[in-house]
N, CA, C and O atoms as CSV, one atom per row, in Angstrom:
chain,resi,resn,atom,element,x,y,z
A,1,UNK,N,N,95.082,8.828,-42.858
A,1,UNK,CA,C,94.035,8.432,-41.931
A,1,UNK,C,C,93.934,6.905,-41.840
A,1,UNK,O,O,93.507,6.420,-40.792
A,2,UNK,N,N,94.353,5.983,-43.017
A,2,UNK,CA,C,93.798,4.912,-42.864
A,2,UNK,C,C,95.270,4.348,-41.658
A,2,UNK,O,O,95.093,3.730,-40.608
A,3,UNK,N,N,96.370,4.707,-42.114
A,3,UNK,CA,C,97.337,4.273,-41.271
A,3,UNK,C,C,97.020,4.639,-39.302
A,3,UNK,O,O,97.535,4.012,-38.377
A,4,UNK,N,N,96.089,5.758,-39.190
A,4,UNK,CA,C,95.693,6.349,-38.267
A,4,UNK,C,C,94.783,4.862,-37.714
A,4,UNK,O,O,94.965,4.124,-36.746
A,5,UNK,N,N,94.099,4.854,-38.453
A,5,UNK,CA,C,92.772,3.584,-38.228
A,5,UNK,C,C,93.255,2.362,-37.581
A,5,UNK,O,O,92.929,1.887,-36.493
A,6,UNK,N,N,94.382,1.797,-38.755
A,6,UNK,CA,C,94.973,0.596,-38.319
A,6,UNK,C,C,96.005,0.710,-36.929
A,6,UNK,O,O,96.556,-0.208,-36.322
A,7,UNK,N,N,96.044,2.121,-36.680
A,7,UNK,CA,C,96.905,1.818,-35.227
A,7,UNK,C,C,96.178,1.351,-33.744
A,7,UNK,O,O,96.414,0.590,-32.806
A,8,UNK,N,N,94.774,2.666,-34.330
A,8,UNK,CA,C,93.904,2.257,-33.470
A,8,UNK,C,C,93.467,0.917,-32.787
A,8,UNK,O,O,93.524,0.589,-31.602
A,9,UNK,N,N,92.865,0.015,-34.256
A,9,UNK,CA,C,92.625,-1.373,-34.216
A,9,UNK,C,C,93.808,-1.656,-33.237
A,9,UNK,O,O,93.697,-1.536,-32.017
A,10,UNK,N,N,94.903,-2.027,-33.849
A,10,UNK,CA,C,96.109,-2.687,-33.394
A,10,UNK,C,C,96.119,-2.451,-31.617
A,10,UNK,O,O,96.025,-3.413,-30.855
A,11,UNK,N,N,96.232,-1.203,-31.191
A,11,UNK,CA,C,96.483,-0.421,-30.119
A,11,UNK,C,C,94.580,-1.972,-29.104
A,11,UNK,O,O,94.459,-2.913,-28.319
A,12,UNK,N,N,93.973,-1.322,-29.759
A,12,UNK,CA,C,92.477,-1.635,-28.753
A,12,UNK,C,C,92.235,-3.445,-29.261
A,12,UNK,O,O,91.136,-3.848,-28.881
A,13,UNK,N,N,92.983,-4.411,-29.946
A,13,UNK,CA,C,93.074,-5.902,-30.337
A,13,UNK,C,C,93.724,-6.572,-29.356
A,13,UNK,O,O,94.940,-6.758,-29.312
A,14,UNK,N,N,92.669,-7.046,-28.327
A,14,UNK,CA,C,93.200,-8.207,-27.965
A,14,UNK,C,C,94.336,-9.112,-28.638
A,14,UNK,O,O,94.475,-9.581,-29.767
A,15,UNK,N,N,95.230,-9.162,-27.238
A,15,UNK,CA,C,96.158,-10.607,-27.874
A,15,UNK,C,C,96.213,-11.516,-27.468
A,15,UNK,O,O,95.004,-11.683,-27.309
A,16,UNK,N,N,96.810,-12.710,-26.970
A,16,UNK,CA,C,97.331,-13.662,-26.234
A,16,UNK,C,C,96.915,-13.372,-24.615
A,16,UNK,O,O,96.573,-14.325,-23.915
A,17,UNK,N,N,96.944,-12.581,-24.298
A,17,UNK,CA,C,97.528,-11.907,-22.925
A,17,UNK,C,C,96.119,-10.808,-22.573
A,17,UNK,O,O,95.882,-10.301,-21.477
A,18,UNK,N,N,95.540,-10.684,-23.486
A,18,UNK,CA,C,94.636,-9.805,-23.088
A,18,UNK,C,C,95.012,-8.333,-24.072
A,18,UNK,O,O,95.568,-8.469,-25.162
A,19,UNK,N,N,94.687,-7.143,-23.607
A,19,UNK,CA,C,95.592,-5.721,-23.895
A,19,UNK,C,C,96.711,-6.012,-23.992
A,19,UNK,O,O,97.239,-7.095,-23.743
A,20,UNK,N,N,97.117,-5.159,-24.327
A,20,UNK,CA,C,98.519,-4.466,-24.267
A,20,UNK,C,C,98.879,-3.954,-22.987
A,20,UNK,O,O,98.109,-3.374,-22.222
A,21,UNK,N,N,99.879,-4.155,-22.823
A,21,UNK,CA,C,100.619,-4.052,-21.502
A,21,UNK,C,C,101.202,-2.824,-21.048
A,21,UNK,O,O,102.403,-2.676,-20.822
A,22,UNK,N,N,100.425,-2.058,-20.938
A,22,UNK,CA,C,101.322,-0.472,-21.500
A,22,UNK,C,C,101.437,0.425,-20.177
A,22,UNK,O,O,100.237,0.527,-19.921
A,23,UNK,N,N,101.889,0.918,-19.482
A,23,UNK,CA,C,101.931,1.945,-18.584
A,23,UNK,C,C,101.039,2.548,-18.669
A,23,UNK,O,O,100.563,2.725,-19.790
A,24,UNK,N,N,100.302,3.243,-17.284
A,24,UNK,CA,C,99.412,4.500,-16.880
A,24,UNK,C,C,99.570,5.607,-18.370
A,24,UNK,O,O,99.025,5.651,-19.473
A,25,UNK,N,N,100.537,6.333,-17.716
A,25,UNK,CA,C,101.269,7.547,-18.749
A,25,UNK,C,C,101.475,7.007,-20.142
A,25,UNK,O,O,101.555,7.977,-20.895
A,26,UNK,N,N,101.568,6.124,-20.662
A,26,UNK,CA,C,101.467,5.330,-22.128
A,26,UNK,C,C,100.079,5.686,-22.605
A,26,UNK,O,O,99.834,6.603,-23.390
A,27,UNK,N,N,98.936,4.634,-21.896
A,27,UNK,CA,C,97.499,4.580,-22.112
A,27,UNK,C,C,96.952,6.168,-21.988
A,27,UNK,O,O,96.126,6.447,-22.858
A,28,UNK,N,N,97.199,6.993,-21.274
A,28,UNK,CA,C,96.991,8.155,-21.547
A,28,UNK,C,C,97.171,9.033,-22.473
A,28,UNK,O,O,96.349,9.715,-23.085
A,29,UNK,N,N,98.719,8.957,-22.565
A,29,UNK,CA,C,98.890,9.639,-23.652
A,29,UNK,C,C,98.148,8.974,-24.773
A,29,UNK,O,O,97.508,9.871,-25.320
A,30,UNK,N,N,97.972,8.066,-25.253
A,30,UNK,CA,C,97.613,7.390,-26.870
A,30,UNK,C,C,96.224,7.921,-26.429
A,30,UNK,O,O,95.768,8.673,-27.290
A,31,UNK,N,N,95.350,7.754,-25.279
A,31,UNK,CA,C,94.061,8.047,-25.264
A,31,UNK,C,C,93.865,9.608,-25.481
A,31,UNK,O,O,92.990,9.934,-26.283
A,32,UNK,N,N,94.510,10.492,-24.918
A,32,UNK,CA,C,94.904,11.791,-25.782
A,32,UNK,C,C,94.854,12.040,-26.901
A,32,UNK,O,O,94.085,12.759,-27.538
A,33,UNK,N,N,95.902,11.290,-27.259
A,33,UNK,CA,C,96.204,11.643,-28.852
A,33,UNK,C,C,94.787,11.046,-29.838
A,33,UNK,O,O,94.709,11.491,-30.983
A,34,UNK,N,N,93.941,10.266,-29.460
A,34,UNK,CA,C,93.253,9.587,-30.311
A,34,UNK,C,C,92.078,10.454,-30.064
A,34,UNK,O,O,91.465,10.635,-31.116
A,35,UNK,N,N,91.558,11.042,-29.069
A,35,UNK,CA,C,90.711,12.007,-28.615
A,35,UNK,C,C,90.730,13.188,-29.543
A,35,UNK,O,O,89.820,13.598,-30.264
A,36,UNK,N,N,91.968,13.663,-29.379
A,36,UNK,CA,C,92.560,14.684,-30.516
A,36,UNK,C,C,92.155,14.931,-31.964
A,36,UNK,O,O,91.745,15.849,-32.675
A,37,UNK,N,N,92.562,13.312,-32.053
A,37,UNK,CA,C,92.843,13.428,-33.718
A,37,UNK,C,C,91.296,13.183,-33.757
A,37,UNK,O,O,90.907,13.840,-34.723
A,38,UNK,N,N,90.146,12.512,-33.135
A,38,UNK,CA,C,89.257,12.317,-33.444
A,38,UNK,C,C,88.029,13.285,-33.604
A,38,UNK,O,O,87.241,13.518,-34.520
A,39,UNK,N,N,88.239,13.848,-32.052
A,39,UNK,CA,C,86.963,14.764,-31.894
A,39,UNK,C,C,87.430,16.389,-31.480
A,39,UNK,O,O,86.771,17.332,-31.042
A,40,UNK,N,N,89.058,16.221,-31.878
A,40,UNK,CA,C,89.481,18.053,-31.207
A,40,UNK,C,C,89.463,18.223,-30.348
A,40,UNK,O,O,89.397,17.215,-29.645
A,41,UNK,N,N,89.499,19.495,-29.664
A,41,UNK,CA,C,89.734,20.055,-28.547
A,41,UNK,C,C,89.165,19.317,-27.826
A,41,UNK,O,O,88.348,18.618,-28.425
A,42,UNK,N,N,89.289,18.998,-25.831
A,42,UNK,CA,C,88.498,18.594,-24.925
A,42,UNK,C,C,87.509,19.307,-24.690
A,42,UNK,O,O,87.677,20.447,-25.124
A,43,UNK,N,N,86.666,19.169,-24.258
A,43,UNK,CA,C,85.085,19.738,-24.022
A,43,UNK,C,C,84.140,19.071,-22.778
A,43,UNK,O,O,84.180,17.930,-22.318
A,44,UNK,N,N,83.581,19.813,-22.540
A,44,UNK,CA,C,82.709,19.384,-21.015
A,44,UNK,C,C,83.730,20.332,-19.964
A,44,UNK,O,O,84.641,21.153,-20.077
A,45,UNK,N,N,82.916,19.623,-18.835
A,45,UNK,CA,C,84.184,20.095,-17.527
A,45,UNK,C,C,85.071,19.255,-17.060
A,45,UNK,O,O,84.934,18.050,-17.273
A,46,UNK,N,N,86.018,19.695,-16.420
A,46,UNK,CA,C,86.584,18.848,-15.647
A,46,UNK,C,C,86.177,17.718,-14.794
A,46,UNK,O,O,85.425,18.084,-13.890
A,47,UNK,N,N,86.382,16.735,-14.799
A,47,UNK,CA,C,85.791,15.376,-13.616
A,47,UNK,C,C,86.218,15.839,-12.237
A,47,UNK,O,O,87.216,16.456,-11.865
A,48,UNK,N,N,85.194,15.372,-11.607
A,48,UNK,CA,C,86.140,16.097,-9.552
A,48,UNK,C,C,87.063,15.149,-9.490
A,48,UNK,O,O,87.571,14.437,-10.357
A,49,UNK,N,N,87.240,15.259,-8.111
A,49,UNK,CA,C,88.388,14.585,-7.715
A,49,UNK,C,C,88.139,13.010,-7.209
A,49,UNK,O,O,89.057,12.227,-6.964
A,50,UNK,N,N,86.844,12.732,-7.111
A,50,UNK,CA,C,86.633,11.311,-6.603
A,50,UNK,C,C,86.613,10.427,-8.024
A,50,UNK,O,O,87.097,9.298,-7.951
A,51,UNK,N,N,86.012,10.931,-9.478
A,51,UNK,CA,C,86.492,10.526,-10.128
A,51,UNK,C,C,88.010,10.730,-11.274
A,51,UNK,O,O,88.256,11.494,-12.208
A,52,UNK,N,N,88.781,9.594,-10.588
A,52,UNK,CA,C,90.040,10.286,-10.635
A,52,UNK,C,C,90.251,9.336,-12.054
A,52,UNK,O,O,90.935,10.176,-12.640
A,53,UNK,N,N,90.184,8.452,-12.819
A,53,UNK,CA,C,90.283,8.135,-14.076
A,53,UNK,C,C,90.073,8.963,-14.972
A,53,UNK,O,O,90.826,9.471,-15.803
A,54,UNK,N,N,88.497,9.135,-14.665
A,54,UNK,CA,C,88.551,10.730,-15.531
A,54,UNK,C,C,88.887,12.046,-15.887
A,54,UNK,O,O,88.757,12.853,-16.807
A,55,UNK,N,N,89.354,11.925,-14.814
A,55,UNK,CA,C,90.369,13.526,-14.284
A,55,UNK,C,C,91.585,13.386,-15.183
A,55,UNK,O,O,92.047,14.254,-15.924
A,56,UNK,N,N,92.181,11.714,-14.928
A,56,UNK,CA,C,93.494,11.948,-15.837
A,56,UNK,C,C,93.595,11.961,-16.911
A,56,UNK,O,O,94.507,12.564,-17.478
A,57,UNK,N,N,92.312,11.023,-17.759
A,57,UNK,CA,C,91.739,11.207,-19.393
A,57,UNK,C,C,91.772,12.792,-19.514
A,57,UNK,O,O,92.764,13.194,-20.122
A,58,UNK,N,N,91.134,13.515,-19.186
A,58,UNK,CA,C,90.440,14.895,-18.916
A,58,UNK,C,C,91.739,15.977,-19.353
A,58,UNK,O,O,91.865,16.729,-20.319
A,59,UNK,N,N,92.728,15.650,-18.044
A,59,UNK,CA,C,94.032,16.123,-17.939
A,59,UNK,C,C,94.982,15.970,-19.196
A,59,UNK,O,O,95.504,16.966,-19.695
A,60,UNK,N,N,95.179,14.773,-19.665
A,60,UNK,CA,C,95.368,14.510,-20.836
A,60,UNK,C,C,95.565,15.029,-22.257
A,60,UNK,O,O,96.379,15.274,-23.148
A,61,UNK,N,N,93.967,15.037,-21.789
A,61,UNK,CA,C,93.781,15.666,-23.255
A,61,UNK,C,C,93.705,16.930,-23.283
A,61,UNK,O,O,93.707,17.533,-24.356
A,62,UNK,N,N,93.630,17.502,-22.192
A,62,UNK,CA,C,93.778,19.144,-22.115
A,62,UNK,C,C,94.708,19.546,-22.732
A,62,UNK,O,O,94.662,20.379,-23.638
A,63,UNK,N,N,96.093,18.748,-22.119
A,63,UNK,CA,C,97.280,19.114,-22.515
A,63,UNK,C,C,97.301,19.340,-24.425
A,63,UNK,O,O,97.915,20.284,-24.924
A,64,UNK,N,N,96.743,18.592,-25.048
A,64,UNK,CA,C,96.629,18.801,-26.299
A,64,UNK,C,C,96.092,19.717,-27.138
A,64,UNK,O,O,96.178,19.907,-28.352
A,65,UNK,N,N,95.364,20.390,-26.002
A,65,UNK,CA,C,94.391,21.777,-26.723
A,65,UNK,C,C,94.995,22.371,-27.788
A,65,UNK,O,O,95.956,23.014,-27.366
A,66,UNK,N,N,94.884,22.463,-28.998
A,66,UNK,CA,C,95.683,23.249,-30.227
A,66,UNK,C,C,95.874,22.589,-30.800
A,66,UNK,O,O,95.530,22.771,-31.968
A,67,UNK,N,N,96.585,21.276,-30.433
A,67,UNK,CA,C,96.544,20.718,-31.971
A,67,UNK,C,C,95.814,20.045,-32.821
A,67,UNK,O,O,94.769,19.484,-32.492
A,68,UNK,N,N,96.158,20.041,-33.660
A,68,UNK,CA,C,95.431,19.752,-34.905
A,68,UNK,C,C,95.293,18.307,-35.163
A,68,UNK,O,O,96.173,17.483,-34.916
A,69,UNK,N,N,93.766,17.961,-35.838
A,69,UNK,CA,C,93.767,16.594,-35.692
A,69,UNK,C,C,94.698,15.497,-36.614
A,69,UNK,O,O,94.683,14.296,-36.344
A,70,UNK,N,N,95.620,16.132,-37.885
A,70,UNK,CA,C,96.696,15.620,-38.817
A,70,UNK,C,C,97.613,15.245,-37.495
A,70,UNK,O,O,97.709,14.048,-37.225
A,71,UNK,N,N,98.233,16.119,-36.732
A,71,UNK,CA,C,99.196,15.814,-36.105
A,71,UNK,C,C,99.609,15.128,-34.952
A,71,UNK,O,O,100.635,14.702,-34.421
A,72,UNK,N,N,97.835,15.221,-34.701
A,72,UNK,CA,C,97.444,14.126,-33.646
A,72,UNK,C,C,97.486,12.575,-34.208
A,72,UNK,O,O,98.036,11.596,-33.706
A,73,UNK,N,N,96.860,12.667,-35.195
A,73,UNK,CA,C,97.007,11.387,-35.981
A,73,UNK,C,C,98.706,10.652,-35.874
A,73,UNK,O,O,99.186,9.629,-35.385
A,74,UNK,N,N,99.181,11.761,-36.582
A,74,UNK,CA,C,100.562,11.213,-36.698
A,74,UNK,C,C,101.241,10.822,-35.477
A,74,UNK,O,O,101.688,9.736,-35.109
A,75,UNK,N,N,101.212,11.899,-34.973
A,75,UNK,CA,C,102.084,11.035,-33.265
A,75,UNK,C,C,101.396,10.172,-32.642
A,75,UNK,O,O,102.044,9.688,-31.715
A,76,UNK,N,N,100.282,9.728,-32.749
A,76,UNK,CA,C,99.429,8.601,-31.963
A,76,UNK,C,C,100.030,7.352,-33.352
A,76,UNK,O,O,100.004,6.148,-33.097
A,77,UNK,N,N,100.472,7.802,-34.582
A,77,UNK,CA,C,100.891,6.610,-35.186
A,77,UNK,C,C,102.531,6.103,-34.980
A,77,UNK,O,O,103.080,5.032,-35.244
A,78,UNK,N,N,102.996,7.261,-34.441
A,78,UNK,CA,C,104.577,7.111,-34.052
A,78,UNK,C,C,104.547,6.285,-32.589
A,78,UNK,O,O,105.182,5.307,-32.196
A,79,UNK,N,N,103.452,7.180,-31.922
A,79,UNK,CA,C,103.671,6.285,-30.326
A,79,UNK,C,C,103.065,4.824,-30.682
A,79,UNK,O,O,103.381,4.118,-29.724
A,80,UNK,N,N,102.479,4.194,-31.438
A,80,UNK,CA,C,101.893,2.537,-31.717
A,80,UNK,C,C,103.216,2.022,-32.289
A,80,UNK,O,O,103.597,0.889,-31.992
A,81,UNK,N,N,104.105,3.004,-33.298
A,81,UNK,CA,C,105.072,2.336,-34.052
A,81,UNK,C,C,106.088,2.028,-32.804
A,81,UNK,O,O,106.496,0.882,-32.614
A,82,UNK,N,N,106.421,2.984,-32.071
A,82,UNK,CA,C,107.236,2.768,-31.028
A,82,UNK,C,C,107.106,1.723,-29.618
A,82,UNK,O,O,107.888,1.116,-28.887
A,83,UNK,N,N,105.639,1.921,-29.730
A,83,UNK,CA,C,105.317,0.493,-28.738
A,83,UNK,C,C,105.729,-0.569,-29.119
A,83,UNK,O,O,106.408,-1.289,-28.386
A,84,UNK,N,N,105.316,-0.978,-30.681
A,84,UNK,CA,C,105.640,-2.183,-30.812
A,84,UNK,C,C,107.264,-2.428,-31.203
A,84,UNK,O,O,107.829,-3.490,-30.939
A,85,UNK,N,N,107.982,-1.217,-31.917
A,85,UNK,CA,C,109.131,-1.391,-31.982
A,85,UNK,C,C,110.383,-1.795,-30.851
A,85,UNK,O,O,111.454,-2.376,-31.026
A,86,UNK,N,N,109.740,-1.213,-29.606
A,86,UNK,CA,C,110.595,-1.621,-28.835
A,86,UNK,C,C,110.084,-2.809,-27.976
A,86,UNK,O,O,110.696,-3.209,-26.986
A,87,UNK,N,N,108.815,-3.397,-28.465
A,87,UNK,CA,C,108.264,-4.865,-28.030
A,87,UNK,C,C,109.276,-5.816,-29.121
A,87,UNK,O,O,109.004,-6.985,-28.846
A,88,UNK,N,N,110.257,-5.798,-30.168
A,88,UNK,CA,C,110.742,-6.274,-31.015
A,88,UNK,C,C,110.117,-6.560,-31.991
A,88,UNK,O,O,110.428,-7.610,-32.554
A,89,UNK,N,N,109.340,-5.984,-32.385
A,89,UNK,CA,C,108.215,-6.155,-33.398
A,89,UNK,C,C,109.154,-5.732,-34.937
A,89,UNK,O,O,109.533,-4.601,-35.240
A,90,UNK,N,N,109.256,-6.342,-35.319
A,90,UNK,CA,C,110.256,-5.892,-36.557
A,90,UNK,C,C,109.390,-5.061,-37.530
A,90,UNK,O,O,110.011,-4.861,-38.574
A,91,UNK,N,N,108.568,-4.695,-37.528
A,91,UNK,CA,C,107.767,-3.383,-38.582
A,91,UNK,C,C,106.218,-2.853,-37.944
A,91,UNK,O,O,105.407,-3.244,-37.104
A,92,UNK,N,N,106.334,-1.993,-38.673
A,92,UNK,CA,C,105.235,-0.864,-37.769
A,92,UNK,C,C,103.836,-1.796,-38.244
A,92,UNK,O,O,103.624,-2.425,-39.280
A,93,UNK,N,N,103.038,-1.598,-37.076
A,93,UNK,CA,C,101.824,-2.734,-37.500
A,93,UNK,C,C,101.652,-4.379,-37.684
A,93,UNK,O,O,100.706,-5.098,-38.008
A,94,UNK,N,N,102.764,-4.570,-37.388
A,94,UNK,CA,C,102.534,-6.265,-37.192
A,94,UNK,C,C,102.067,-6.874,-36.401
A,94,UNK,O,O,101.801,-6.210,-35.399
A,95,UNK,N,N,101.728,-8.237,-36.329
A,95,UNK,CA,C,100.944,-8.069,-34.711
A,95,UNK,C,C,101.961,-9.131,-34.252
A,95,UNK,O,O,102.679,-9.952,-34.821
A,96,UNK,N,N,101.694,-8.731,-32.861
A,96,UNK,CA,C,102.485,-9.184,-31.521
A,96,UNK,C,C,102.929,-10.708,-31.590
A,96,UNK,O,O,104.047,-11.051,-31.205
A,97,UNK,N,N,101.662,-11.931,-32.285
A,97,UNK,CA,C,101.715,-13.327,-32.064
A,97,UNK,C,C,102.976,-13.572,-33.216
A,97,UNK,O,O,104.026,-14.151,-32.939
A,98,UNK,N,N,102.685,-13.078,-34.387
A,98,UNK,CA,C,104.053,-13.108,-35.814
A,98,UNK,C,C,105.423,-12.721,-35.035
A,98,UNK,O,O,106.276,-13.567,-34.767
A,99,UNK,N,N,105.551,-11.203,-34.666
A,99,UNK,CA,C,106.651,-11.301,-33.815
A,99,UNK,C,C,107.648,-12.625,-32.958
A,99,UNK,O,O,108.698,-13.245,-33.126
A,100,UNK,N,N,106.557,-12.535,-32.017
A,100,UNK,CA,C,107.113,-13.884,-31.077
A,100,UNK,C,C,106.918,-15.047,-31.684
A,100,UNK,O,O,107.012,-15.961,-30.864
A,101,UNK,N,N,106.715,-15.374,-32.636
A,101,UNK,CA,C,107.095,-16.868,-33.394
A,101,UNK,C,C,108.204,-16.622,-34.225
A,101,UNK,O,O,108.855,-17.623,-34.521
A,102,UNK,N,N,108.817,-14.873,-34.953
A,102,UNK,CA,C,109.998,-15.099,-35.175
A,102,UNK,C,C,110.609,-14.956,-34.985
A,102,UNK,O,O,111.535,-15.181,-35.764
A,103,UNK,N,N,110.913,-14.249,-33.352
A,103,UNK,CA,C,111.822,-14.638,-32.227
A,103,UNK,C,C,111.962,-15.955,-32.049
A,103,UNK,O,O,112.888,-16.474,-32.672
A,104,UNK,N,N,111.359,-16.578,-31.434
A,104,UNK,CA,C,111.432,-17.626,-30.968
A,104,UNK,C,C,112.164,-18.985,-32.229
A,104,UNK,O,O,112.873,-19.971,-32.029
A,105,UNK,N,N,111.636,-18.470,-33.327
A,105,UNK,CA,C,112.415,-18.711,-34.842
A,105,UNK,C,C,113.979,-18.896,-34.876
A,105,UNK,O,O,114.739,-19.846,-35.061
A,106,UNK,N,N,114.165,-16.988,-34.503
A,106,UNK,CA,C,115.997,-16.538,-34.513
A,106,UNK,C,C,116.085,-17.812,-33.077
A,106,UNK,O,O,116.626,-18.874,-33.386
A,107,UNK,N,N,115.681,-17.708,-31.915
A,107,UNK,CA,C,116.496,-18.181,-30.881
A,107,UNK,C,C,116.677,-19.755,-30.788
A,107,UNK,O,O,117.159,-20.337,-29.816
A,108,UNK,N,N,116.221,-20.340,-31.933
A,108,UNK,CA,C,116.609,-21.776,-32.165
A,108,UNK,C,C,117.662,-21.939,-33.585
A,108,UNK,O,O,117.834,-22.994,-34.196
A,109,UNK,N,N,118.349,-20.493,-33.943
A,109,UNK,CA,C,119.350,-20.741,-35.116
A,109,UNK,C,C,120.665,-21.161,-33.893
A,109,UNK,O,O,121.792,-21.472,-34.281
């Protein structure tokens, strides 16, 4: 759980830039998965159609109905590891500003 916690933070921490830069279908899914692992199944009704943000949160997390909040945890910690891994982030949880100073490090060897 605590590794669960710190993705969260990481995921919702301002950087440089504001958010994270993440695709529609990215931000959804993690907002899914964190829904999941947090509070279980979706609940309420569906949002109509004029509110359509909520519809796709809604949609989302539907899709997750069943699972369990361990496994929600875990893949919402794989999809943060994978965001940043393929941002070049050399280890799971580092933050973004360390990265790009040791890029920018390698690209002056």
């Amino acid at each position: 759980k605590e590794k669960f916690l710190e993705a969260a933070a990481l995921v919702s921490r301002p950087n440089s830039g504001g958010q994270l830069n993440l695709n529609v279908e990215k931000q959804l899914t993690l907002y899914a998965l964190y829904k999941q692992a947090t509070l279980g199944n979706v609940s309420g009704d569906r949002p109509n159609l004029f509110n359509m943000t909520g519809r796709a949160k809604w949609d989302a997390w539907q899709r997750l109905k069943g699972m369990d909040s361990k496994a929600a945890m875990t893949e919402y910690i794989n999809q943060v590891d994978g965001i940043f891994l393929n941002g070049n982030v050399h280890a799971s949880f580092q933050s973004k500003e360390t990265c790009l100073k040791s890029n920018d490090d390698q690209k002056s060897i």
